[in-house]
Legacy VTK file of the C-alpha trace (Angstrom):
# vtk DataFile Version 3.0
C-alpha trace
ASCII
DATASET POLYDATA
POINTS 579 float
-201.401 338.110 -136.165
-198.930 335.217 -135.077
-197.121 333.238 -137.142
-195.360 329.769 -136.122
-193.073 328.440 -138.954
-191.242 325.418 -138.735
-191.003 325.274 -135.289
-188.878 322.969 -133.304
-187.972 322.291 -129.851
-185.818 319.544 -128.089
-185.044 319.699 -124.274
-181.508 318.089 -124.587
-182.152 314.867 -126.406
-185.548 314.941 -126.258
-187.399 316.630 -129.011
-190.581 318.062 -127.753
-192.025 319.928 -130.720
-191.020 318.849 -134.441
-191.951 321.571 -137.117
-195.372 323.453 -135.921
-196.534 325.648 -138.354
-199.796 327.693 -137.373
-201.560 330.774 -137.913
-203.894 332.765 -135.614
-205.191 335.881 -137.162
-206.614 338.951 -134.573
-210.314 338.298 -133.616
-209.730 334.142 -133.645
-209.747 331.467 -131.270
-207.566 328.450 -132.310
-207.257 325.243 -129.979
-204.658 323.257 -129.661
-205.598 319.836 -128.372
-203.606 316.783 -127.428
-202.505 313.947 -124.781
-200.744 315.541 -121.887
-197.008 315.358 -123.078
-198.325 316.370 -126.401
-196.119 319.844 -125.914
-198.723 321.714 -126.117
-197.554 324.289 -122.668
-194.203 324.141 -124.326
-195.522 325.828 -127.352
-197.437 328.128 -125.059
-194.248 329.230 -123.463
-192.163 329.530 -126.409
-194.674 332.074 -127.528
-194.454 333.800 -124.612
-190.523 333.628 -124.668
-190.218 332.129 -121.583
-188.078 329.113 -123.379
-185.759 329.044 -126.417
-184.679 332.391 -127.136
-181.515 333.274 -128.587
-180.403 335.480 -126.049
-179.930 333.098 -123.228
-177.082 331.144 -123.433
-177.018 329.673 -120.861
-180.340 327.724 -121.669
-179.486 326.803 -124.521
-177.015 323.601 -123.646
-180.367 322.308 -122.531
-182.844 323.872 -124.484
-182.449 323.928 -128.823
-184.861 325.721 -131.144
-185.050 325.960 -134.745
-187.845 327.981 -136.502
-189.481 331.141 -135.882
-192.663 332.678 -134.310
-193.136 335.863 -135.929
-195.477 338.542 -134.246
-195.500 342.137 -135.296
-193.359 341.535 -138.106
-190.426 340.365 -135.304
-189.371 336.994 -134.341
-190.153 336.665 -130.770
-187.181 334.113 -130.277
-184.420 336.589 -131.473
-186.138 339.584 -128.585
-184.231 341.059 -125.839
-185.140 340.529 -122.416
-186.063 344.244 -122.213
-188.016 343.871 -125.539
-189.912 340.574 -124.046
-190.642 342.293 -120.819
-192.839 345.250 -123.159
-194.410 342.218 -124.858
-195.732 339.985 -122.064
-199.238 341.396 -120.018
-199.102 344.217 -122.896
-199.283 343.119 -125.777
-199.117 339.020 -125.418
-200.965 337.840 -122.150
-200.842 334.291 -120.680
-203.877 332.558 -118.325
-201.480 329.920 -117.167
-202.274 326.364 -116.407
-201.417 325.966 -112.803
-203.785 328.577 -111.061
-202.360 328.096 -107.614
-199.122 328.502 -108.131
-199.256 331.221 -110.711
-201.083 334.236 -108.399
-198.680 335.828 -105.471
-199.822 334.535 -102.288
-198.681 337.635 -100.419
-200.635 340.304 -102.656
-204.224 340.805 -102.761
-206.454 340.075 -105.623
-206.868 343.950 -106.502
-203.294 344.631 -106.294
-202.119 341.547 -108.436
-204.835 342.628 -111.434
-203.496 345.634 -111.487
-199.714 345.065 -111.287
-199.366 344.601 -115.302
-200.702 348.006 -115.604
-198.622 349.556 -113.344
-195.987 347.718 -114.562
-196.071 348.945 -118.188
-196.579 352.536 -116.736
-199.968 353.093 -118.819
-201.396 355.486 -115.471
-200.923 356.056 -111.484
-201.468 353.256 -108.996
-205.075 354.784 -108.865
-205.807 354.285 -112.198
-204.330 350.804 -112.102
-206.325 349.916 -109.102
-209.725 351.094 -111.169
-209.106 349.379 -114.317
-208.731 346.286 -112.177
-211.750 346.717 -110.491
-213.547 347.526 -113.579
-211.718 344.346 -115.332
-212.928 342.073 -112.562
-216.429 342.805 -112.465
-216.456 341.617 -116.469
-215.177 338.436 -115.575
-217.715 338.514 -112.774
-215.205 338.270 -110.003
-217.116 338.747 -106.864
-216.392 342.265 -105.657
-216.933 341.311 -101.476
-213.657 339.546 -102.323
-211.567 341.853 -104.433
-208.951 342.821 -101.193
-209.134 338.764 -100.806
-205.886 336.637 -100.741
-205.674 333.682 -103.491
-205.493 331.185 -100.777
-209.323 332.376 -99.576
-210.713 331.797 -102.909
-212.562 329.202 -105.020
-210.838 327.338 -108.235
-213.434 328.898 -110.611
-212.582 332.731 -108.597
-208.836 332.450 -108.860
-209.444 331.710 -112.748
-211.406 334.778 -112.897
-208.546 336.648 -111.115
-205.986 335.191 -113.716
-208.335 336.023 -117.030
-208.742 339.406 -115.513
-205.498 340.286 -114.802
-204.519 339.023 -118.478
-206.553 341.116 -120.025
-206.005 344.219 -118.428
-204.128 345.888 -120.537
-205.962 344.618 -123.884
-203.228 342.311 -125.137
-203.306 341.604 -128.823
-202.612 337.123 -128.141
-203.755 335.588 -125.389
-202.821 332.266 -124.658
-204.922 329.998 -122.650
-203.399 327.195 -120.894
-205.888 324.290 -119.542
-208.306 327.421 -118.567
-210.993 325.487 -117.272
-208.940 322.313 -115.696
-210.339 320.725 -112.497
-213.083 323.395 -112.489
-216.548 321.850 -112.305
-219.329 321.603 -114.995
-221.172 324.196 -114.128
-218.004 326.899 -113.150
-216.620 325.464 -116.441
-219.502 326.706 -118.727
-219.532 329.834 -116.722
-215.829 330.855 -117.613
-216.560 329.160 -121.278
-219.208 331.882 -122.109
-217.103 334.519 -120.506
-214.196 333.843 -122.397
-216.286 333.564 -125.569
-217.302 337.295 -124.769
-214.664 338.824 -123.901
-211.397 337.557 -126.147
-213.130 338.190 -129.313
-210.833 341.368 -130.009
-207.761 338.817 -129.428
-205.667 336.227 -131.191
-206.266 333.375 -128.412
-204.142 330.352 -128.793
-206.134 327.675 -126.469
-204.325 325.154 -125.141
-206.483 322.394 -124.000
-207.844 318.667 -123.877
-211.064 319.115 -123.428
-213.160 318.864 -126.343
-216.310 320.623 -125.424
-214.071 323.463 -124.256
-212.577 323.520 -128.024
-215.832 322.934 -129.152
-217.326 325.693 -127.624
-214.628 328.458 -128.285
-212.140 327.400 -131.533
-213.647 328.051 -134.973
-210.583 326.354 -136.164
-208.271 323.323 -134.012
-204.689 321.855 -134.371
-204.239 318.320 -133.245
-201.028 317.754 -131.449
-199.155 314.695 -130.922
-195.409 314.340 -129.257
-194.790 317.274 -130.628
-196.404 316.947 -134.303
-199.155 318.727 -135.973
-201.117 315.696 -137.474
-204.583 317.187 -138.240
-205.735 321.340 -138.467
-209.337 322.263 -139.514
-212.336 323.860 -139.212
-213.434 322.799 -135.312
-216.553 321.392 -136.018
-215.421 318.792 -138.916
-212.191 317.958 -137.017
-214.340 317.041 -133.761
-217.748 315.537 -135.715
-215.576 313.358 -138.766
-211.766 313.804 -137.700
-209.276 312.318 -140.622
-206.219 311.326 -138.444
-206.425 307.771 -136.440
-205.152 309.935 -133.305
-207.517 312.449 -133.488
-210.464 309.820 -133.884
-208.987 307.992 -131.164
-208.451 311.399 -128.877
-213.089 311.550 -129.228
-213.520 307.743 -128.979
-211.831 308.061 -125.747
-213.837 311.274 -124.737
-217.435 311.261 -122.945
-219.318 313.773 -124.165
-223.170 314.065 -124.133
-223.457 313.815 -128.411
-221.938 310.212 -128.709
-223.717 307.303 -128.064
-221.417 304.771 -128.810
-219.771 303.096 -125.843
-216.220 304.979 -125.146
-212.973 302.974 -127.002
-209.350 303.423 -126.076
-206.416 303.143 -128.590
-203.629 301.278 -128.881
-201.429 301.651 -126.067
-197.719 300.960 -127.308
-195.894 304.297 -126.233
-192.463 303.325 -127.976
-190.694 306.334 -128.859
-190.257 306.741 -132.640
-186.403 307.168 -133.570
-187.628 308.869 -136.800
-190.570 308.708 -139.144
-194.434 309.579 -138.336
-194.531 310.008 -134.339
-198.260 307.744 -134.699
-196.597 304.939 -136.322
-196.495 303.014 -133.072
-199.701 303.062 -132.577
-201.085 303.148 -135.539
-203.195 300.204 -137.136
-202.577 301.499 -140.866
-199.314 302.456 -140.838
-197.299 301.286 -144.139
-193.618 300.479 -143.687
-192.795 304.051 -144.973
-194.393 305.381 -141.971
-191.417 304.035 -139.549
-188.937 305.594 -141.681
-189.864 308.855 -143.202
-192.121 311.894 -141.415
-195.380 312.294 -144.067
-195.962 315.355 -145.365
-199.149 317.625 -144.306
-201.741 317.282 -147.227
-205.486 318.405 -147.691
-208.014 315.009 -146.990
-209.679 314.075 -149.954
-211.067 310.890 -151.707
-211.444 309.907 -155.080
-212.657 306.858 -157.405
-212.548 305.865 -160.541
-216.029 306.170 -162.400
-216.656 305.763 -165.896
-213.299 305.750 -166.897
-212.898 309.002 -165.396
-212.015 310.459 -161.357
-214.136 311.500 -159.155
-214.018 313.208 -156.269
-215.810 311.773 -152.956
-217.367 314.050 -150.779
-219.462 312.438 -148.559
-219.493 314.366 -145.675
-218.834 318.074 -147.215
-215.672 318.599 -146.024
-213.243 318.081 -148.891
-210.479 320.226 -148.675
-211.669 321.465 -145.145
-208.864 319.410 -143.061
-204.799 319.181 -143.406
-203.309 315.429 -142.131
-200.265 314.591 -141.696
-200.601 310.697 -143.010
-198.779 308.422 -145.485
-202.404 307.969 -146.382
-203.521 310.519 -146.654
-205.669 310.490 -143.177
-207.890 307.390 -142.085
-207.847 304.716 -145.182
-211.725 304.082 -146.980
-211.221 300.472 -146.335
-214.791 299.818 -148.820
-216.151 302.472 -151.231
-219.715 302.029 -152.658
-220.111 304.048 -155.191
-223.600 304.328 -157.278
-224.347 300.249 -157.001
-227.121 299.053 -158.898
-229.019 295.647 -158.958
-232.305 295.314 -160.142
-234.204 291.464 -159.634
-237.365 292.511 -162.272
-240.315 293.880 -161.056
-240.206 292.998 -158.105
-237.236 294.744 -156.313
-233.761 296.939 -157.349
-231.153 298.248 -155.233
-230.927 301.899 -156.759
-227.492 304.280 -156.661
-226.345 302.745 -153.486
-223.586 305.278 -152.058
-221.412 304.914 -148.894
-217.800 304.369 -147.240
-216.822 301.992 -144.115
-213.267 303.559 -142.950
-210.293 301.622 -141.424
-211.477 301.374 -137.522
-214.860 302.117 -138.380
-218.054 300.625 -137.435
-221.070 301.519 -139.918
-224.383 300.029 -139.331
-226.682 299.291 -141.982
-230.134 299.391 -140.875
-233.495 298.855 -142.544
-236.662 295.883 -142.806
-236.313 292.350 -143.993
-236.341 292.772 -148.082
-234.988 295.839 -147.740
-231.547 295.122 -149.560
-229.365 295.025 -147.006
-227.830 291.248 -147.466
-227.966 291.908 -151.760
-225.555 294.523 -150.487
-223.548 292.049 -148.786
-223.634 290.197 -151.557
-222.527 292.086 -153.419
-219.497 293.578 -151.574
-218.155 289.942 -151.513
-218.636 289.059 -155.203
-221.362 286.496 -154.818
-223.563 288.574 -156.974
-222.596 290.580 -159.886
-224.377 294.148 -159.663
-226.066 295.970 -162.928
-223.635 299.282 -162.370
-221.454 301.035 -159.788
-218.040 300.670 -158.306
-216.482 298.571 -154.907
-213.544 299.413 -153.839
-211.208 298.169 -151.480
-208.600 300.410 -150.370
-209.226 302.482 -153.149
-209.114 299.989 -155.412
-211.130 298.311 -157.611
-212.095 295.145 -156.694
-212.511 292.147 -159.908
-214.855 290.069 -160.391
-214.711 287.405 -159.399
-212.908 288.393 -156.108
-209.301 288.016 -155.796
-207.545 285.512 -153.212
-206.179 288.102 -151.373
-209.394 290.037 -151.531
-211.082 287.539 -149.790
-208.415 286.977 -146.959
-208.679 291.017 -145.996
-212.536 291.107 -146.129
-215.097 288.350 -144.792
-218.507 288.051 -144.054
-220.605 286.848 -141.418
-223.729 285.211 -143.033
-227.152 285.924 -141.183
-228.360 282.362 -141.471
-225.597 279.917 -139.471
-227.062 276.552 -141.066
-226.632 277.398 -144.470
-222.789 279.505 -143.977
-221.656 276.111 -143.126
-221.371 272.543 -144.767
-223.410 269.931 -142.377
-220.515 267.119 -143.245
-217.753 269.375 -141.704
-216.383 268.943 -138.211
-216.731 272.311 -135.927
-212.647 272.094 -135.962
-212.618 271.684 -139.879
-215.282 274.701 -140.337
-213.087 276.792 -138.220
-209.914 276.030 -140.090
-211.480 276.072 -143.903
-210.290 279.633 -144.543
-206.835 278.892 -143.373
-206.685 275.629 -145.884
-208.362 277.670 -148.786
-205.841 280.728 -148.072
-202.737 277.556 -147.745
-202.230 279.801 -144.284
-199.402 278.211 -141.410
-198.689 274.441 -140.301
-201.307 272.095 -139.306
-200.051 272.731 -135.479
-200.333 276.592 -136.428
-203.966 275.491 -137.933
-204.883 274.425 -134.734
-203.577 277.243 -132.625
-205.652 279.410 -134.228
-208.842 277.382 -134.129
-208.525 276.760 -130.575
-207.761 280.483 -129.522
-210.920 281.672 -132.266
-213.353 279.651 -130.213
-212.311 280.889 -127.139
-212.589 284.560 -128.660
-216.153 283.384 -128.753
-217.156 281.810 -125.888
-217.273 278.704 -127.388
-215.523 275.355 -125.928
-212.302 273.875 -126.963
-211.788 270.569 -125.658
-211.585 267.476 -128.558
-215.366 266.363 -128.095
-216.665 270.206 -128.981
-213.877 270.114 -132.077
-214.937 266.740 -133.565
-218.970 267.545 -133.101
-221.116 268.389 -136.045
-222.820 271.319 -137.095
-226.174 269.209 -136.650
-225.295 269.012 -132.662
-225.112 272.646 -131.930
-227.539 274.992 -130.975
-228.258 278.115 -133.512
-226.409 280.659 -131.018
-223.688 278.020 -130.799
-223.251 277.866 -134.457
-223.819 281.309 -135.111
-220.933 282.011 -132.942
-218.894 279.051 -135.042
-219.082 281.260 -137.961
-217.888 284.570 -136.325
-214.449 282.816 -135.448
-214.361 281.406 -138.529
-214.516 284.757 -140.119
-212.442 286.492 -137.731
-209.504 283.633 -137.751
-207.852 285.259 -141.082
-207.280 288.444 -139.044
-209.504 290.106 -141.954
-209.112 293.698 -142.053
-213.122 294.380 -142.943
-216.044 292.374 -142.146
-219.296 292.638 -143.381
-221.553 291.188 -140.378
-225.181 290.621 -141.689
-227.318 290.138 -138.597
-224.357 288.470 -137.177
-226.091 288.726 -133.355
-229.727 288.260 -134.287
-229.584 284.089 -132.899
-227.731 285.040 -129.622
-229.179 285.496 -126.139
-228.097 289.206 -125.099
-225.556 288.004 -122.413
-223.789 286.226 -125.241
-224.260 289.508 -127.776
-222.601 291.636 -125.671
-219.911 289.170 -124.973
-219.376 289.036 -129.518
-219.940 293.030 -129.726
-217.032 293.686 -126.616
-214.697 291.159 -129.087
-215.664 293.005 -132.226
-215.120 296.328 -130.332
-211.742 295.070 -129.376
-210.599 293.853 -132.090
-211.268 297.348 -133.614
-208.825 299.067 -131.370
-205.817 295.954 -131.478
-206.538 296.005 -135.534
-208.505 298.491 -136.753
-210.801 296.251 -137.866
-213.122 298.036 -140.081
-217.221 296.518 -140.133
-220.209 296.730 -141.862
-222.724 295.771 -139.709
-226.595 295.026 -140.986
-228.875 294.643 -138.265
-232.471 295.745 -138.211
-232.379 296.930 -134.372
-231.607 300.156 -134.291
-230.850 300.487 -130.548
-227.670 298.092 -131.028
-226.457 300.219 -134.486
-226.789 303.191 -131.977
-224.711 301.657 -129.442
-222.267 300.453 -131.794
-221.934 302.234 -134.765
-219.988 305.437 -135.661
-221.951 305.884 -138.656
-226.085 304.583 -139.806
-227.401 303.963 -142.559
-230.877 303.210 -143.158
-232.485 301.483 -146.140
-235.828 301.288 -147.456
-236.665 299.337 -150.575
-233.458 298.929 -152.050
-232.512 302.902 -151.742
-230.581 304.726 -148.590
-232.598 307.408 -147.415
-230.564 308.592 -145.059
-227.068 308.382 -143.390
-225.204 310.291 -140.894
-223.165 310.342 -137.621
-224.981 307.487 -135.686
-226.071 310.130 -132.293
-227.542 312.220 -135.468
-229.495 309.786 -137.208
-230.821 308.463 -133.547
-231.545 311.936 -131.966
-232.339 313.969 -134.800
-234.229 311.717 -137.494
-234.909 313.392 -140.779
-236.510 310.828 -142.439
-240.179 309.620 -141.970
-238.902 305.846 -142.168
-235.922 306.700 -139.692
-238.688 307.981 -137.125
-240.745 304.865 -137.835
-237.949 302.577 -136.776
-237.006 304.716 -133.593
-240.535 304.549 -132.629
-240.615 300.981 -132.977
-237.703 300.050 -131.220
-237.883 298.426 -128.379
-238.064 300.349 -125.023
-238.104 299.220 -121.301
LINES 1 580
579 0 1 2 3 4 5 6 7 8 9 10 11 12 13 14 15 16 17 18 19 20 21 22 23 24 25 26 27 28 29 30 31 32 33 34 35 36 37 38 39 40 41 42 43 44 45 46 47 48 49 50 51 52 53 54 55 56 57 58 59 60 61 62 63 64 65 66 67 68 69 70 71 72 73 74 75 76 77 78 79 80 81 82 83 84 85 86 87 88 89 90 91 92 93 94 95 96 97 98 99 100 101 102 103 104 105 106 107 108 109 110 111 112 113 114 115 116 117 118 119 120 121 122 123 124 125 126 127 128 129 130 131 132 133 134 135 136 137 138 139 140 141 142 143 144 145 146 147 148 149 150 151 152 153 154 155 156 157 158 159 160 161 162 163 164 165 166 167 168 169 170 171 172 173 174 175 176 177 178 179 180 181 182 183 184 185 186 187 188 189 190 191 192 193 194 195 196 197 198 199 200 201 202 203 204 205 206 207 208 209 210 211 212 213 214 215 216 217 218 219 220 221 222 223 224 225 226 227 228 229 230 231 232 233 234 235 236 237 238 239 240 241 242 243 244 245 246 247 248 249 250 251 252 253 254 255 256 257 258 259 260 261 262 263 264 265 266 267 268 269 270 271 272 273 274 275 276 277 278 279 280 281 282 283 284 285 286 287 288 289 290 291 292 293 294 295 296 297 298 299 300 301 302 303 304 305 306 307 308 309 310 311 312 313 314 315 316 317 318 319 320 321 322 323 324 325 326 327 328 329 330 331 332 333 334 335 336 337 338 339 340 341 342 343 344 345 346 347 348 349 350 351 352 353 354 355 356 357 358 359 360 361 362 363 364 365 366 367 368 369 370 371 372 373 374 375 376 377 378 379 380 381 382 383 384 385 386 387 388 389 390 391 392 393 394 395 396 397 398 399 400 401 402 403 404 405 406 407 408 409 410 411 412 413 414 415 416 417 418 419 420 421 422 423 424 425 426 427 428 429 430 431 432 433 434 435 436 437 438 439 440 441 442 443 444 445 446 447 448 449 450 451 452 453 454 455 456 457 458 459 460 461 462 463 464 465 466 467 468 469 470 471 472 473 474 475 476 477 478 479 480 481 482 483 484 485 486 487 488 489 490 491 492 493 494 495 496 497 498 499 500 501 502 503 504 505 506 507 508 509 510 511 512 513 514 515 516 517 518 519 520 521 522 523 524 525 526 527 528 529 530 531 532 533 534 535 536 537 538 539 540 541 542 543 544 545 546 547 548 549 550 551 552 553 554 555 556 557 558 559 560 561 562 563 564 565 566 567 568 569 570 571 572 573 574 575 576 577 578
């Protein structure tokens, strides 16, 4: 086993690694993923010893550690050089990043395998040269080139060489460093299903930021971030519902063949934190505690007040499952619906209506006309007043009737433009309404904004356009009127019902780019009901679909799309439109 407590590393000024604490246990696979400059290699190395010990001096005006890394009951950073040199290609064994530069270019293939053998005296240069061979032809090295020179080979063959060689002498931690960087697709998920057969004896730290490679080997993965741990977990919930902003940004920002929504960046302000959460930069939830103090590392889990009493949320099964290192408590539940209830008589009831829309989020609420979909809506703002159930806002309560400030943070996007706005209003008084209502900036400041939320839109902004009528406009140019005048508070949710359905697709795509963006500057949460379910699937992180007033079933939106569960959920794939 391996043991990393409190470990910290600064190169002079620079800190590079602030407190890790990790665990890998004999038989596991943990990956460490990250940003390059994450210090992820640093942390390879300083398990290795090959920065930070004790014993060198003369490092140490540059180099400063704090911490320990325990293995075999002995703290690798207080070792001898002699006691190291036992250690490393015996008992701890690296596959380092650089591939080139790590194999001698002088020695052959066969003899550089076999050197750690020799090295550690466990036979005769015989012996060593057959355990090589013997360890190459497992990794599938081909044997016409074992008396080869590294400059004659292939990427993918030189990797080979390099897992080979570290696992000659059957090391007890092996770390893996970028194993399967610049390799192609095909190489890659060759040395993927080799390493997944033969490191199962080991404790493998895998350093890496590829995702499908983590995917594929971790069972459990450690988020890194300039030097912080900021989200650890089971592999599969970290990568499929991650509960850290970076970590949700780090798969928004990766293509892989599950996703189906268009790839998002993040943020890019790259200002060093003096002190404080090292995401607070960048972060589009970060509370004013964030700059100055580092959050503690917590379990994720949500809970809301019902009957009187608290429950806990589980929505996705996970729990308990993941550790975050947030003020937050990981990514914020911007709206909770919790068991709502509405019944209209005989005719139709919205029954023990359940689901979340997180800060930065995008869920898609999908289902028929008379479905229930705008009573939800309705509902969420306060226009209606359901039978039962709890909406929250930021874990919160909401009242009823909504608060002021309630209704600045959340808006909504009616589906019908005619009847959102009065006929009698200008397009320039529309705009501004919800900055008069809200007593929001100057009159010049009123205008700013109106004049910059048309153009977010497409929309003109010359006098004649702003002094027009509601009557005068066309129904995609007033539909578009009310999107900037819901998006001109800088809300932090909107609830979009059918808020595309009267545009021409050029002009869609034009309003779902804005929303998208706006999502990454803000992290504008939405709730977007639409009954197309080829848009929710481009869009959305999250579907749900509705059927007469009752969700029968939600998921990841490339699950609900791909893998339908649901008869009605089939029915509207099938229907959509294809060409």
């Amino acid at each position: 086993m391996l043991q990393i407590n409190n470990y910290h590393l600064s190169y002079g000024k620079k800190k590079v690694l602030r407190g890790i604490d990790l665990v890998v246990n004999k038989g596991e696979t943990l990956a460490l993923v990250g940003e390059s400059g994450a210090g992820k290699t640093s942390l390879g190395l300083s398990i290795g010893g090959l920065i930070g010990r004790e014993s060198e001096p003369a490092n140490q005006a540059k180099v400063q550690t704090q911490g320990q890394i325990i293995f075999q009951g002995k703290d690798i950073l207080h070792l001898s050089a002699e006691e190291l040199q036992e250690l490393r290609w015996s008992k701890i064994s690296f596959v380092f990043q650089n591939v080139s530069n790590t194999l001698n270019p002088v020695l052959t293939i066969w003899e550089q395998v076999s050197e750690p053998y020799s090295s550690h005296h466990l036979g005769t240069r015989r012996q060593a040269r057959e355990q090589a061979r013997i360890m190459l032809d497992k990794v599938a090295f081909p044997s016409a080139k074992i008396n080869h020179y590294p400059h004659q080979l292939s990427g993918g063959e030189l990797q080979r060489a390099l897992i080979a060689m570290a696992l000659i002498n059957k090391p007890e931690v092996l770390i893996l460093d970028e194993p399967t960087a610049s390799l192609d697709p095909i190489t890659r998920q060759e040395l993927v299903q080799l390493l997944s057969r033969i490191t199962k004896d080991c404790a493998v730290l895998l350093i890496t930021h590829d995702l499908s490679v983590a995917s594929a080997l971790s069972k459990r993965t450690a988020v890194l971030y300039k030097g912080k741990i900021l989200e650890e977990g089971p592999t599969d919930k970290v990568l499929q519902t991650p509960h850290h902003p970076y970590m949700r940004a780090l798969l928004r920002s990766y293509p892989h063949m599950h996703s189906s929504k268009d790839i998002q960046s993040i943020n890019l302000n790259l200002k060093e934190p003096a002190e404080g959460c090292v995401f607070f930069p960048r972060c589009t939830q970060a509370l004013p505690i964030c700059q100055t103090t580092a959050p503690p590392v917590l379990e994720f889990k949500l809970t809301v007040l019902s009957a009187n009493a608290k429950e806990e949320l589980d929505f996705f099964g996970q729990n308990g499952s993941s550790k975050v290192a947030c003020h937050r408590g990981g990514i914020v539940p911007y709206l909770v619906v919790h068991r709502l209830s509405k019944s209209y008589g005989p005719e139709f009831s919205l029954r023990e209506v359940s689901f979340m829309v997180f800060e930065g989020e995008t869920v898609a609420l999908v289902g028929q006309s008379g479905s229930g979909k705008s009573t939800i809506a309705k509902l969420i703002m306060g226009l209606e007043k359901p039978d039962q159930g709890n909406i929250l806002y930021e874990e919160q309560k909401t009242p009823f009737p909504r608060s002021q400030e309630f209704l600045q943070k959340v808006q909504l996007i009616f589906q019908n433009p005619y009847d959102a706005v009065s006929p009698r209003l200008t397009i320039k008084e529309i705009i501004q309404e919800p900055l008069l209502i809200q007593k929001i900036g100057t009159q010049e400041e009123k205008n700013a904004k109106a004049i910059q939320a048309l153009a977010d839109v497409g929309l003109p902004t010359e006098d004649r356009f702003l002094h027009s009528y509601p009557s005068s406009l066309s129904g995609g140019e007033l539909q578009r009127v009310a999107i900037a005048r819901a998006l001109i508070l800088e809300p932090k949710l909107l609830i979009a019902d059918e808020p595309t359905s009267a545009l021409d697709a050029l002009v869609q795509a034009k309003i779902i780019k804005l929303l998208m963006g706006l999502q990454e500057q803000r992290g504008l949460g939405m709730l977007f009901i639409t009954h197309d379910i080829a848009l929710a699937r481009k869009i959305a992180d999250r579907i749900l679909v509705i059927q007469n007033g009752e969700i029968v079933e939600q998921g990841l939106a490339w699950e609900v799309t791909s893998n339908p569960k649901h008869p009605f959920t089939k029915q509207l794939l099938a229907a959509a439109s294809v060409f």
